[in-house]
ChimeraX commands (.cxc) that place a marker at each C-alpha (Angstrom):
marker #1 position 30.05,14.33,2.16 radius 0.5
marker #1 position 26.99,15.16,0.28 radius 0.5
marker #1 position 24.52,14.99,2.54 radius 0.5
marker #1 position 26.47,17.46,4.74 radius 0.5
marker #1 position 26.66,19.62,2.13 radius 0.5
marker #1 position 22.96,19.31,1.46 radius 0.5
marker #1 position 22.17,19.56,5.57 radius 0.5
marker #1 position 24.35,22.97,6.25 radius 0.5
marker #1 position 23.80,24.58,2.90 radius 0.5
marker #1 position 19.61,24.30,3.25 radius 0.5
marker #1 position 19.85,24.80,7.20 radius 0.5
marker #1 position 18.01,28.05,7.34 radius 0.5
marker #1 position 15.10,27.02,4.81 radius 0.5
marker #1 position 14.58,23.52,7.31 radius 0.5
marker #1 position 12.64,26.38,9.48 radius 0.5
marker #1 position 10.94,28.80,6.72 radius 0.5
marker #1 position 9.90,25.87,4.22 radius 0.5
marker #1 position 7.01,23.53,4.91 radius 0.5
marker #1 position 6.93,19.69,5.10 radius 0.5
marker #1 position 5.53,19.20,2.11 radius 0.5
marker #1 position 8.45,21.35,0.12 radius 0.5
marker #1 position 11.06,18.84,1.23 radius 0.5
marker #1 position 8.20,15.94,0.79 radius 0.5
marker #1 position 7.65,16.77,-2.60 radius 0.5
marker #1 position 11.49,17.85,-3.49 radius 0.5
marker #1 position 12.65,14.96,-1.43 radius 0.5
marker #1 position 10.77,12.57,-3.17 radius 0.5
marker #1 position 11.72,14.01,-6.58 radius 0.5
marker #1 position 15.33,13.69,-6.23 radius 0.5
marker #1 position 15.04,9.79,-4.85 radius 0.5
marker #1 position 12.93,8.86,-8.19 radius 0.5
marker #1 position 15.78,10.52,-9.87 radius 0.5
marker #1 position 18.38,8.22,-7.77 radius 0.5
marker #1 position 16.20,4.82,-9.09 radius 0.5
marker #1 position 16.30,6.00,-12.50 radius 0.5
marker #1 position 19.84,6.94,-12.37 radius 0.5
marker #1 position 20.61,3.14,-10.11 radius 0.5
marker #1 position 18.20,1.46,-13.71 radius 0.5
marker #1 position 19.94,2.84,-16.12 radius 0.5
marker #1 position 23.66,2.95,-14.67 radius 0.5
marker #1 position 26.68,1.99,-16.97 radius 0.5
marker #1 position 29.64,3.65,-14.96 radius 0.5
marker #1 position 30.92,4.50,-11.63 radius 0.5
marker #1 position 29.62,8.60,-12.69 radius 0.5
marker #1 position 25.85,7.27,-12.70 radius 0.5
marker #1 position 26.82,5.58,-9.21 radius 0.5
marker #1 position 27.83,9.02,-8.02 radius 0.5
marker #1 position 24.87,10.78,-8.93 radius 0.5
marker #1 position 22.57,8.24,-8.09 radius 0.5
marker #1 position 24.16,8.78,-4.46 radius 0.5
marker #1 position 23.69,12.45,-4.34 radius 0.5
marker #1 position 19.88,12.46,-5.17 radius 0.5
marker #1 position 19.68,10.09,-2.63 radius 0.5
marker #1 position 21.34,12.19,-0.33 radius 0.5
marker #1 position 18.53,15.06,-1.50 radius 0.5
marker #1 position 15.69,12.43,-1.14 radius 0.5
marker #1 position 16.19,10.10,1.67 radius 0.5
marker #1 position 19.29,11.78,3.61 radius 0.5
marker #1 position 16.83,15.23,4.04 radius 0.5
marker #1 position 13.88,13.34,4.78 radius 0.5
marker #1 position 15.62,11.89,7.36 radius 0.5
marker #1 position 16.23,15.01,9.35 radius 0.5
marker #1 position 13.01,16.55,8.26 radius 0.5
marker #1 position 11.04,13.73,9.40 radius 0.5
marker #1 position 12.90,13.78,12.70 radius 0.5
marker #1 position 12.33,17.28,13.29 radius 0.5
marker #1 position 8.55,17.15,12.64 radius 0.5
marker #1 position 7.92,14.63,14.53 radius 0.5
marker #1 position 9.66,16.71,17.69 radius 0.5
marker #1 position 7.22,19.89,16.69 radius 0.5
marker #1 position 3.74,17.75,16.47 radius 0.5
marker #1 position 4.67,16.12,19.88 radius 0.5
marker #1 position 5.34,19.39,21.92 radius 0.5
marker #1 position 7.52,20.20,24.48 radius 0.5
marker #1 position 6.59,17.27,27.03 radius 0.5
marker #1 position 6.46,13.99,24.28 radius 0.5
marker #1 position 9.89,14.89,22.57 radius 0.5
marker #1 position 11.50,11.59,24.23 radius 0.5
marker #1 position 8.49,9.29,22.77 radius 0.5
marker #1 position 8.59,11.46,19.31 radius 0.5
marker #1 position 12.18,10.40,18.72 radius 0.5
marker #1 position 11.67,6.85,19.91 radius 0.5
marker #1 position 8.99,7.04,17.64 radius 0.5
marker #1 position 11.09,8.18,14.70 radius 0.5
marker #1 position 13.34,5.59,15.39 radius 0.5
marker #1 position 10.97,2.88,15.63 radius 0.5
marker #1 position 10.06,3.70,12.48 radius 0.5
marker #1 position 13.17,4.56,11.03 radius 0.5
marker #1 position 14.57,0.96,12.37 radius 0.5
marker #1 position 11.48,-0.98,11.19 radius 0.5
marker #1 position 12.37,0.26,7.57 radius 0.5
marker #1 position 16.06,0.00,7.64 radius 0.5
marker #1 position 15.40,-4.10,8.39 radius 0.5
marker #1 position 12.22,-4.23,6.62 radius 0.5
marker #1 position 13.67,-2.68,3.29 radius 0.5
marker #1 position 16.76,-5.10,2.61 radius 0.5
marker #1 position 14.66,-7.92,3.50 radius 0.5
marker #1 position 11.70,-7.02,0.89 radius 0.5
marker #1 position 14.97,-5.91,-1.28 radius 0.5
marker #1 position 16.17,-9.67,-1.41 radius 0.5
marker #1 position 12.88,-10.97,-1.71 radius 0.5
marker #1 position 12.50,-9.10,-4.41 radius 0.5
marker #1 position 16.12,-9.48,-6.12 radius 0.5
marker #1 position 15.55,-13.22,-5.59 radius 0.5
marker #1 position 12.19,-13.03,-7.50 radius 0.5
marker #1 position 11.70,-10.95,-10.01 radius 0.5
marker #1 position 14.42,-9.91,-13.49 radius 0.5
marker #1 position 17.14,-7.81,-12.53 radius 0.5
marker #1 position 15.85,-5.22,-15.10 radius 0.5
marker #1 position 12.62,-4.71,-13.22 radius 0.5
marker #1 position 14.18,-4.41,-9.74 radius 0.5
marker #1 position 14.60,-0.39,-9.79 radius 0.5
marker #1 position 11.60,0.19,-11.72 radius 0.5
marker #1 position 9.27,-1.87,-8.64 radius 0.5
marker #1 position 11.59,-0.20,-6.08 radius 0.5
marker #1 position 10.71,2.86,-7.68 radius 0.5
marker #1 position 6.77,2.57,-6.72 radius 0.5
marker #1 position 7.80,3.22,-2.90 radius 0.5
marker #1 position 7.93,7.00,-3.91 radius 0.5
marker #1 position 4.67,7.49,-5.50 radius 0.5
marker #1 position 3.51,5.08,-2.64 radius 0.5
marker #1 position 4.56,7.60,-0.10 radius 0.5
marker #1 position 3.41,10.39,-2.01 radius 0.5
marker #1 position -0.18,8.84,-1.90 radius 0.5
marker #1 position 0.03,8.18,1.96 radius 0.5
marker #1 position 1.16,11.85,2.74 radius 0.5
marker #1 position -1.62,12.96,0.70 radius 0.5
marker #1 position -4.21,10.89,1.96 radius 0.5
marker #1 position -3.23,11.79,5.62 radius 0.5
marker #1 position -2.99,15.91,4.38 radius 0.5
marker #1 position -6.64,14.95,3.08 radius 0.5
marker #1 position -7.79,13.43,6.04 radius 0.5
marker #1 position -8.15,16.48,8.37 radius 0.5
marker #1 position -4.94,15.96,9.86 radius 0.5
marker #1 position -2.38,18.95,9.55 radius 0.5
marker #1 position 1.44,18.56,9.15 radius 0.5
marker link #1:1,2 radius 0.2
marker link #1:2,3 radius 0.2
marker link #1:3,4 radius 0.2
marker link #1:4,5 radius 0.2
marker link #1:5,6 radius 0.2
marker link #1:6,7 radius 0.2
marker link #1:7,8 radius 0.2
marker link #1:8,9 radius 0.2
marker link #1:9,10 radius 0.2
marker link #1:10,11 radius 0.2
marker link #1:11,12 radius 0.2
marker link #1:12,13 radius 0.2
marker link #1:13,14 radius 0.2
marker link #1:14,15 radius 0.2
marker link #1:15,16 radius 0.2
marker link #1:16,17 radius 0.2
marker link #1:17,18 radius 0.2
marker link #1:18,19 radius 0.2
marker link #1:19,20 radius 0.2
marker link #1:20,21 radius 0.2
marker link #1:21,22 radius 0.2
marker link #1:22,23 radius 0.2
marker link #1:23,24 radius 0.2
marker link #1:24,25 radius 0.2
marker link #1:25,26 radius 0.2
marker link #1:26,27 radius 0.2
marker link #1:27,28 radius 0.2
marker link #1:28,29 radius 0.2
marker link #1:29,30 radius 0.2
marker link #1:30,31 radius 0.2
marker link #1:31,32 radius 0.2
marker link #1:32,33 radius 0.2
marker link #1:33,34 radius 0.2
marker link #1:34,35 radius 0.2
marker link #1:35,36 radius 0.2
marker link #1:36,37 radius 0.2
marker link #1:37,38 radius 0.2
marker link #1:38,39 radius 0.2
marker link #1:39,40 radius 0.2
marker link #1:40,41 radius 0.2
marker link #1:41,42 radius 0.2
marker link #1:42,43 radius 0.2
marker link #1:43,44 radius 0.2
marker link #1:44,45 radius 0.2
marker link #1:45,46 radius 0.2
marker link #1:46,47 radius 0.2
marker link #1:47,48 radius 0.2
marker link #1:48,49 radius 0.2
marker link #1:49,50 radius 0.2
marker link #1:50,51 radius 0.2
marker link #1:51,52 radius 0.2
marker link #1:52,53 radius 0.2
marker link #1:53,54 radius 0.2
marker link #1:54,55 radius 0.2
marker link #1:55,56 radius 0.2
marker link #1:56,57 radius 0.2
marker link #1:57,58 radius 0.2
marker link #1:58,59 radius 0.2
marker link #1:59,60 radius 0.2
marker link #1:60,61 radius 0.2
marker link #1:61,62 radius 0.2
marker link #1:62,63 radius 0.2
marker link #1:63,64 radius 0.2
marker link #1:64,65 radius 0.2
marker link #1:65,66 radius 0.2
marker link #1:66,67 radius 0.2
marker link #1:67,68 radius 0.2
marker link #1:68,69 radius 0.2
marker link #1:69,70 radius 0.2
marker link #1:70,71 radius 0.2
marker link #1:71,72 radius 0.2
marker link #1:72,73 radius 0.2
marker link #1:73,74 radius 0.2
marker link #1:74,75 radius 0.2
marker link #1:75,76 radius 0.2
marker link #1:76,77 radius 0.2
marker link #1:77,78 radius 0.2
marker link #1:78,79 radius 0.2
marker link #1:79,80 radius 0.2
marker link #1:80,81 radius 0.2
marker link #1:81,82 radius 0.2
marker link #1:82,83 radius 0.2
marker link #1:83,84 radius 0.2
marker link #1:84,85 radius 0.2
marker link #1:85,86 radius 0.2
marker link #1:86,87 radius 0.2
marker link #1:87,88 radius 0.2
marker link #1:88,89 radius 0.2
marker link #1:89,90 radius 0.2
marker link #1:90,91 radius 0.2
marker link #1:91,92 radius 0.2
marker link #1:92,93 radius 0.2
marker link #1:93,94 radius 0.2
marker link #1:94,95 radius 0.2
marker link #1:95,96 radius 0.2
marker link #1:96,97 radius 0.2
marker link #1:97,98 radius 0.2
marker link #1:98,99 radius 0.2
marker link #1:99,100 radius 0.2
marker link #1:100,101 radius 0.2
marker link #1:101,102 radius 0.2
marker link #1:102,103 radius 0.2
marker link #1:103,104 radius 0.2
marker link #1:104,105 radius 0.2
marker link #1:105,106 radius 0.2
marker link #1:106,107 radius 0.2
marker link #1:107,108 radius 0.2
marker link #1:108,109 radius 0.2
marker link #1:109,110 radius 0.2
marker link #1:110,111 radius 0.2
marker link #1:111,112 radius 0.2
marker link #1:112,113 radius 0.2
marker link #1:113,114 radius 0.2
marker link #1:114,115 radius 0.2
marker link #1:115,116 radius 0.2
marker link #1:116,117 radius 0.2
marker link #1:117,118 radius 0.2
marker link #1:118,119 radius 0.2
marker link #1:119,120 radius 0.2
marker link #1:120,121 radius 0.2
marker link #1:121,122 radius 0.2
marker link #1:122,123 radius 0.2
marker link #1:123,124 radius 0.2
marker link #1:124,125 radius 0.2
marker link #1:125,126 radius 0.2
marker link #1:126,127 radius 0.2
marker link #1:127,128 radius 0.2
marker link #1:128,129 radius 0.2
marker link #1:129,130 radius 0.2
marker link #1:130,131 radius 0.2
marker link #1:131,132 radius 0.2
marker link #1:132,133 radius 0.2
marker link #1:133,134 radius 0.2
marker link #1:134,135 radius 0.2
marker link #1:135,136 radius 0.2
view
């Protein structure tokens, strides 16, 4: 419910805003969703934990998708979504697996904080790829 919220209420900035607003913003409110999934004691912390994750990773989601239709022009939009998707499905089997790897290996009280280095992580790549002539 959230993330519609989020997706009709910021519909007109996904077109005046660039990539690296919702980047930046997107990534902010998912390192608030890790802290908030560390440190949670009741069902209220659960809550907000989901909403900034609806901010961070729900947005991205349709921002992502939506660049990746604008960089590949009007006759690659087919192999820019299968692209996406690619992607998108690599990290949605890739990410529980690592997940349990990591559950099974490491203290429960350090689980958050190492999932937590996937957003500077990100960060870093977008930067270095902004930095590397590329424009997005």
């Amino acid at each position: 419910m959230i993330l519609l919220v989020l997706r009709l209420s910021l519909r007109n900035l996904f077109d005046k805003k660039p990539f690296s607003f919702f980047m930046i913003s997107g990534s902010m409110s998912a390192i608030i969703s890790i802290y908030l999934l560390a440190v949670m004691k009741d069902n209220i912390s659960l809550f907000l934990a989901a909403a900034f994750m609806a901010g961070g990773y729900g947005i991205m989601c349709s921002v992502c998708q939506s660049k990746a239709i604008l960089l590949a022009g009007k006759g690659k939009r087919g192999l820019a979504n299968s692209t996406y998707y690619i992607g998108l499905d690599l990290g949605m089997s890739l990410g529980p697996i690592l997940g349990g790897v990591l559950y099974g290996n490491v203290p429960i009280s350090y689980f958050y904080p190492i999932l937590a280095i996937a957003v500077p992580l990100s960060l870093l790549v977008y930067w270095l790829d902004r930095h590397s002539g590329q424009k997005s």
